[in-house]
N, C-alpha and C positions, 0 to 999 in steps of 0.2 A: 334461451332455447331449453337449457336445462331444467328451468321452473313451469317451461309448458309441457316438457317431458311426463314431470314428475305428477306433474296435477289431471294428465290426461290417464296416464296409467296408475296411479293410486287412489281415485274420486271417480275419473269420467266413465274408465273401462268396466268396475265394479260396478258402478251404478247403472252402465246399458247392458252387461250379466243379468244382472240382478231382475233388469226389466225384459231382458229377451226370458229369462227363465218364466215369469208370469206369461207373458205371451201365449209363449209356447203350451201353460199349461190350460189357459185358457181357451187357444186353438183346439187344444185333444178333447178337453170336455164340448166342445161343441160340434167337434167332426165321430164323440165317440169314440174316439181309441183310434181313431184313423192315421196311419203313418203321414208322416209330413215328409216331402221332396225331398230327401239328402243333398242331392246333386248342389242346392243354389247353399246349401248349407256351409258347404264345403268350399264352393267359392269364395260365398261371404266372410269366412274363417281366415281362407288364403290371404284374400283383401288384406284383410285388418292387420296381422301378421308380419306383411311387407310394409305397411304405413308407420306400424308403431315400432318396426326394424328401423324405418329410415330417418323417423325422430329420434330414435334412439341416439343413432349413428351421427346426428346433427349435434345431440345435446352431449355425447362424450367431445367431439371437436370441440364446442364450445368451452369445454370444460379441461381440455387438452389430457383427458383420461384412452391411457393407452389400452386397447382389450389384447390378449392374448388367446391366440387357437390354438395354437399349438399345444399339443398334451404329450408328458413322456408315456410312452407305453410299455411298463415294467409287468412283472409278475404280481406286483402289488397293489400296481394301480388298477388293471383287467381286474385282478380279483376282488378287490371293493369294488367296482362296477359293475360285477357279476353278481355278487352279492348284493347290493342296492336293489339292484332289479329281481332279483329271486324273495326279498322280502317284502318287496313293495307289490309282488304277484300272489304270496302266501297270502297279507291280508286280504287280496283284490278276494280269492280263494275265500279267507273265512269270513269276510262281509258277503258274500253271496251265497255262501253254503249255511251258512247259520241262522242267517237274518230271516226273522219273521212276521216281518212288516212287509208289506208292496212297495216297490223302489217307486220311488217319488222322483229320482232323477230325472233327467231327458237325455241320458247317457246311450238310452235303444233307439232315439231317432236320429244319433250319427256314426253309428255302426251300420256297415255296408250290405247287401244285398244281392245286386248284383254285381257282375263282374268287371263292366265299365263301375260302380260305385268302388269297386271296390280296389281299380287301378286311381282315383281322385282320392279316394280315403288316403292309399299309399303315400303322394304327391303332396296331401293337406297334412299328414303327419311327419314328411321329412320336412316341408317348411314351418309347422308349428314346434319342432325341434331345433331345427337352425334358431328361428327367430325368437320364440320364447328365452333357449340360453342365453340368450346375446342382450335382448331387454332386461332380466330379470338377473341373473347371475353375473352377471356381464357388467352392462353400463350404470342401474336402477344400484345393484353394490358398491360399486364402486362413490357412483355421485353419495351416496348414504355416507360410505366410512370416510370417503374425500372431505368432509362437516367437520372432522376432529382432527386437527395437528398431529397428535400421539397416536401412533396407529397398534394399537394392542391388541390382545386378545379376545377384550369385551368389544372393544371396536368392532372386531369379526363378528363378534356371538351377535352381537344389536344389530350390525346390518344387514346377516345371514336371517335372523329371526325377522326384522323387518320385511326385506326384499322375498322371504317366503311368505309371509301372511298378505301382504299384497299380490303375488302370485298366485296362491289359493283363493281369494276374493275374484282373482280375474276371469277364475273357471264355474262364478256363479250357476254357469247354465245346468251346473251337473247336481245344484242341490245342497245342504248343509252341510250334510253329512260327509259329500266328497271334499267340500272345503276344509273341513279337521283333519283325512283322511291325505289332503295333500299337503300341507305346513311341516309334516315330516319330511316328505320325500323331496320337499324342494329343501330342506335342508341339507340332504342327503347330497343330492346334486352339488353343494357349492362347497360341499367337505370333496368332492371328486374334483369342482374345478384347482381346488386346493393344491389335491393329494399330486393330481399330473402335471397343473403348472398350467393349463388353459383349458378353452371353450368344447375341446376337437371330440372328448371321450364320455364329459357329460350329453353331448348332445348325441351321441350314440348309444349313450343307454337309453335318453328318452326316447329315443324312435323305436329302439329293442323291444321296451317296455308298452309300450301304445300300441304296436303292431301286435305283440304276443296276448294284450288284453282281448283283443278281438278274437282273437283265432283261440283262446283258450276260452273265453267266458262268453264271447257273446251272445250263443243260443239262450246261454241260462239268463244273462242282462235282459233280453227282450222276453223270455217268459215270466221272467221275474215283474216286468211292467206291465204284464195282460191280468196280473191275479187279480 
């Protein structure tokens, strides 16, 4: 189970990104710049999200890797977590304020609109928060440094840097640039699963962080894709 895991979200996930991102950009050029449905987007997001939680969740049993949720909530832990998400918003800030190029992402066709999109946005960001931590940080880490007997330092460093660049691969749909753009941040992430001791407080920045994107940048993200 653990090897179907691995090979669905390290090869399978990236590569149906990779091809929903053509798709998609292939749709706009023939609709024109035409908005695409959010709504089934967001379901289809959900979907995937709860499947590749449930493998997950198969392939640690298999593997008899314990996850931990539980996070302590110290002054130090909140504040690396504060901090995480306030540098990962600064960039979000200086790739949008600076960049002179037209966004090539598809980051403006799932941001919300209306008000029902934008109660499903909520819904699809708290379960792409649960479930992402839990695959990527979570089990995807573990199964990685569970490979070496001696569990060291670089142990961490290789499996943190692993289990993020397949993370960022996963988020093809958003474009190149967002994949370089998040290999830090999910590093970031699993120095906070670190710092607290579990799952509970990474995944509360991520949903911080996704929700404040919208509500901070989004106007500028969808003009930024009409230039």
């Amino acid at each position: 189970m653990s090897l179907l895991f691995m090979i669905i979200v390290a090869a399978g996930l990236p590569f149906l990104t990779a091809l929903s991102y053509k798709n998609i950009k292939k749709m706009e050029e023939e609709l024109e710049g035409a908005q695409i449905a959010k709504i089934p987007v967001y379901l289809q997001s959900m979907t995937m999200q709860i499947i590749l939680a449930v493998l997950a969740f198969f392939a640690a049993k298999s593997e008899e890797i314990s996850i931990s949720f539980k996070s302590i909530f110290t002054g130090k832990t909140i504040g690396a977590a504060l901090l995480l998400v306030l540098i990962a918003l600064m960039l979000a800030w200086i790739s949008q304020r600076f960049s002179k190029e037209k966004d090539e992402s598809t980051l403006h066709h799932i941001l919300p609109d209306t008000n029902v999109e934008r109660l499903l946005w909520v819904l699809a960001v708290v379960v792409a928060a649960f479930c992402e931590e839990y695959i990527y940080r979570g089990v995807l880490f573990n199964i990685i440094a569970g490979m070496v007997k001696d569990y060291t330092i670089y142990v961490w460093i290789t499996a943190t840097l692993l289990s993020a660049i397949v993370f960022a691969f996963g988020h093809g749909t958003q474009g190149e640039k967002a994949i370089l753009q998040i290999i830090p941040f999910a590093v970031g992430f699993q120095f906070l699963v670190w710092l607290s001791g579990g799952l509970f407080l990474p995944m509360i920045a991520h949903f911080i962080y996704n929700i404040l994107v919208e509500l901070l940048f989004g106007d500028k993200i969808k003009q930024d894709a009409e230039r």
